[in-house]
GUTIMAR-17133 format. One record per residue (C-alpha): x, y, z; residue number from 1; residue in three letters. Coordinates in steps of 0.001 Angstrom, whole numbers. Layout:
N
((X Y Z) NUM Ala)
...
This chain:
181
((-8204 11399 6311) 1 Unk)
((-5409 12633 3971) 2 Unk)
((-6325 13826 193) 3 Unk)
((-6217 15914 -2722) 4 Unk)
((-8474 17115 -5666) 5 Unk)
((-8775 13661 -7277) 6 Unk)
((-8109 10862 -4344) 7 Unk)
((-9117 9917 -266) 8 Unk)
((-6800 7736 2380) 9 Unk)
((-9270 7183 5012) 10 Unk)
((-10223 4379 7101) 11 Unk)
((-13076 1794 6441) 12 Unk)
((-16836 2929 7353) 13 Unk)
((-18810 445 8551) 14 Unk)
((-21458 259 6026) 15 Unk)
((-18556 -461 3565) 16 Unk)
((-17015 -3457 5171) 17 Unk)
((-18602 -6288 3822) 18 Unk)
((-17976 -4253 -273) 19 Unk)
((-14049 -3935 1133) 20 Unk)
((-13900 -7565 2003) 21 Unk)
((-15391 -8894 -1033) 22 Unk)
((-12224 -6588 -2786) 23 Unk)
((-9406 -8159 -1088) 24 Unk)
((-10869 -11188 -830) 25 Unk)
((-11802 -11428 -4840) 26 Unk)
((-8720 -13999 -6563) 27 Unk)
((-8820 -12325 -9626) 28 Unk)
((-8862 -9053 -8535) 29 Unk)
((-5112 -9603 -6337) 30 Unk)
((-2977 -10591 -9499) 31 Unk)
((-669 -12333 -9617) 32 Unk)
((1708 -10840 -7113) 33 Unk)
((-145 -10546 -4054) 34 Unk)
((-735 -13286 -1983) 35 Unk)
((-4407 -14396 -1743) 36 Unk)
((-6149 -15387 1748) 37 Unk)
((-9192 -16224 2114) 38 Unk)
((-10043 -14561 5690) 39 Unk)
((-14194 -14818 6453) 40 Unk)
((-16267 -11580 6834) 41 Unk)
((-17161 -12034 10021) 42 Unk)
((-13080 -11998 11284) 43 Unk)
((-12650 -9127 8824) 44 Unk)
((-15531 -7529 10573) 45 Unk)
((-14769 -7956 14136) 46 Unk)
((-10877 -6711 13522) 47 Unk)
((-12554 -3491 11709) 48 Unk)
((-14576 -3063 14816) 49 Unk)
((-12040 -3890 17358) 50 Unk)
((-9305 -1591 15611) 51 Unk)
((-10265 -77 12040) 52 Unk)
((-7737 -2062 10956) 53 Unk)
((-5114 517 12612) 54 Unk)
((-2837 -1057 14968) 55 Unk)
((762 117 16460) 56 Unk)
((2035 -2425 13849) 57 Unk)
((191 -2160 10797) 58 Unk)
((-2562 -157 9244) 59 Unk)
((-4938 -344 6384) 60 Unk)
((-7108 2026 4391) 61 Unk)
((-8776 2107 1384) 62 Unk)
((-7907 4750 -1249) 63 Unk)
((-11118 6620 -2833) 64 Unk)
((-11882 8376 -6106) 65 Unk)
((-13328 12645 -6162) 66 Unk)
((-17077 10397 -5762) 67 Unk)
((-15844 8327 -2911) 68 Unk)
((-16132 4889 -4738) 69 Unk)
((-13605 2597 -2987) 70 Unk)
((-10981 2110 -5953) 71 Unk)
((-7804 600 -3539) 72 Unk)
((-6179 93 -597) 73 Unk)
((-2677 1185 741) 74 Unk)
((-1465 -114 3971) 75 Unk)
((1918 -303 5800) 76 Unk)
((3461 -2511 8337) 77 Unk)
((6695 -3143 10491) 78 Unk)
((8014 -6319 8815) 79 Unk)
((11454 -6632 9817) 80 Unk)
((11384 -6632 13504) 81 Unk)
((15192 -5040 14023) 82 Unk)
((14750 -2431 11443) 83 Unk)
((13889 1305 11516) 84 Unk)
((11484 421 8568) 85 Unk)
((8208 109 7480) 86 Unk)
((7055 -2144 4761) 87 Unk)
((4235 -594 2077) 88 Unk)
((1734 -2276 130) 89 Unk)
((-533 -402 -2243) 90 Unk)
((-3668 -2069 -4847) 91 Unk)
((-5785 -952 -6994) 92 Unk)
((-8655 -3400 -7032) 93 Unk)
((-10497 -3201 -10699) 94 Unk)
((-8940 -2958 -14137) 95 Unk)
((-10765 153 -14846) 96 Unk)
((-8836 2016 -12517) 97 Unk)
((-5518 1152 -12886) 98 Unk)
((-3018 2741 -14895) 99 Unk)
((-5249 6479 -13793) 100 Unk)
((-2237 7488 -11512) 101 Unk)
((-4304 6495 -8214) 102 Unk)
((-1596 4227 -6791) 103 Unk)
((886 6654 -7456) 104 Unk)
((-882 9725 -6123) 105 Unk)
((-1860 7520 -2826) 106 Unk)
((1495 6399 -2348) 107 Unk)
((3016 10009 -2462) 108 Unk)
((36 11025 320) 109 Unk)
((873 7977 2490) 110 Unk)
((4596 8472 2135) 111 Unk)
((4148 12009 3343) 112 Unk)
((1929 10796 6531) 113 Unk)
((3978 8096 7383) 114 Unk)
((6961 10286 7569) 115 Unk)
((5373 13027 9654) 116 Unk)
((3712 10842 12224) 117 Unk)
((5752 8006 12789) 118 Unk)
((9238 8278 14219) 119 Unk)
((10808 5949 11333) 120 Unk)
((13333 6284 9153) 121 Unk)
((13282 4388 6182) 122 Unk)
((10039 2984 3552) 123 Unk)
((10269 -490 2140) 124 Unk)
((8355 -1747 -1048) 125 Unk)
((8556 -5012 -2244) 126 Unk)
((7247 -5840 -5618) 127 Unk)
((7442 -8518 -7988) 128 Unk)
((10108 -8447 -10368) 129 Unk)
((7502 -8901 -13366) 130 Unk)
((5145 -6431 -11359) 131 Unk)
((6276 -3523 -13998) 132 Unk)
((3324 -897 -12709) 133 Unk)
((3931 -1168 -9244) 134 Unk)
((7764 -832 -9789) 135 Unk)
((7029 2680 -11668) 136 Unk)
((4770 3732 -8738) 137 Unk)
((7776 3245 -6651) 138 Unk)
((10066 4831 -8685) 139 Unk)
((7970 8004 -9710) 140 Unk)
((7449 8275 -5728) 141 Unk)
((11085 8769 -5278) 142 Unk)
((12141 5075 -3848) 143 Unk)
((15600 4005 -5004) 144 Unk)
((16496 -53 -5733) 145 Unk)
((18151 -1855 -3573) 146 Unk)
((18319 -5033 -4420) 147 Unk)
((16617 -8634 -5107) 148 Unk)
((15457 -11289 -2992) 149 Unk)
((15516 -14309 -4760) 150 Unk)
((12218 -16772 -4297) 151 Unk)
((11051 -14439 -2024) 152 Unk)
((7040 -14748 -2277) 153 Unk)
((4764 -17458 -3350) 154 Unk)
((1353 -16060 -5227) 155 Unk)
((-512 -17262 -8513) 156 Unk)
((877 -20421 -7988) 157 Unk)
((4247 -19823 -8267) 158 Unk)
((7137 -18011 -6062) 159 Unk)
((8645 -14923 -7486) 160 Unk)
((12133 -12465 -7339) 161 Unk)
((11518 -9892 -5569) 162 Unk)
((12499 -5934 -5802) 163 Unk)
((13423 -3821 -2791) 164 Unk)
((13189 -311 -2687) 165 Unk)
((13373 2213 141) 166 Unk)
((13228 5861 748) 167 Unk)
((14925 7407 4147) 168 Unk)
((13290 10183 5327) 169 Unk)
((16615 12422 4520) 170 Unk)
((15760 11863 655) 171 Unk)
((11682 12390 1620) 172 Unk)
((12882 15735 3314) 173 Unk)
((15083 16954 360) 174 Unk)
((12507 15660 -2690) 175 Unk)
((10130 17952 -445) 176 Unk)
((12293 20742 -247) 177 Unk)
((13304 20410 -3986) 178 Unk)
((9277 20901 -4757) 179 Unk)
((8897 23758 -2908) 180 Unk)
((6581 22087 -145) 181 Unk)
């Protein structure tokens, strides 16, 4: 588990799994911008079982509040097979807690893990090119624009641009040194 004062990264508990699935299985809750699949709970529960939804190519966790309510998720995953890269996804599930700095505040956390465990050296994020909140998040968080993929993802019934932006763990390393950390 990583956190701070205000937010948790941890894996799933068991006795939240079917709540979880119910969030990122919910249409209205994904946007948008993220694609929507309609997995069953009992998949969902046997690959929480079998792994915790941590595997050497991807891993998932949900993103808690100070009282532990599940308020998002953040995961990351090796997308493009012949680069040094992994690919992040962050969401905060209800309305209420958006736009609170959670997303922002988990990314910074995961950022930090991912570069300290994992022997990689650059962070993707993708995001719609309408997708205006998650593009600050990945700006605030220190990722730099790289460039557009045109017709890139299909989600809410339509495909959609789509924004790169990275981070290399050189620019991690000096934004960390720059804060004193």
């Amino acid at each position: 588990m990583i956190e701070t004062n205000r937010i948790r990264i941890r894996t799933i508990n068991e006795s939240e799994i079917s709540h979880f699935h119910q969030l990122i299985s919910d249409i209205e809750a994904q946007g948008e911008f993220l694609p929507v699949s309609m997995l069953p709970e009992t998949t969902f529960r046997r690959q929480v079982e079998e792994n915790g939804l941590v595997t050497e190519s991807s891993e998932r966790y949900v993103i808690t509040n100070s009282e532990t309510e599940i308020v998002g998720s953040i995961w990351a995953f090796k997308s493009v097979p012949y680069f040094d890269a992994l690919e992040i996804g962050y969401q905060i599930f209800e309305n209420e807690n958006r736009r609170k700095g959670y997303a922002a505040e988990a990314l910074e956390l995961f950022v930090d893990y991912l570069f300290k465990v994992k022997q990689t050296n650059r962070l993707e994020i993708r995001t719609a090119i309408d997708n205006e909140a998650s593009e600050k998040v990945a700006l605030k968080s220190g990722f730099q624009l790289e460039g557009v993929n045109r017709g890139a993802a299909f989600s809410g019934g339509k495909l959609h641009d789509m924004r790169i932006y990275a981070l290399l763990r050189h620019e991690w390393s000096a934004n960390r040194v720059a804060r004193g950390l």
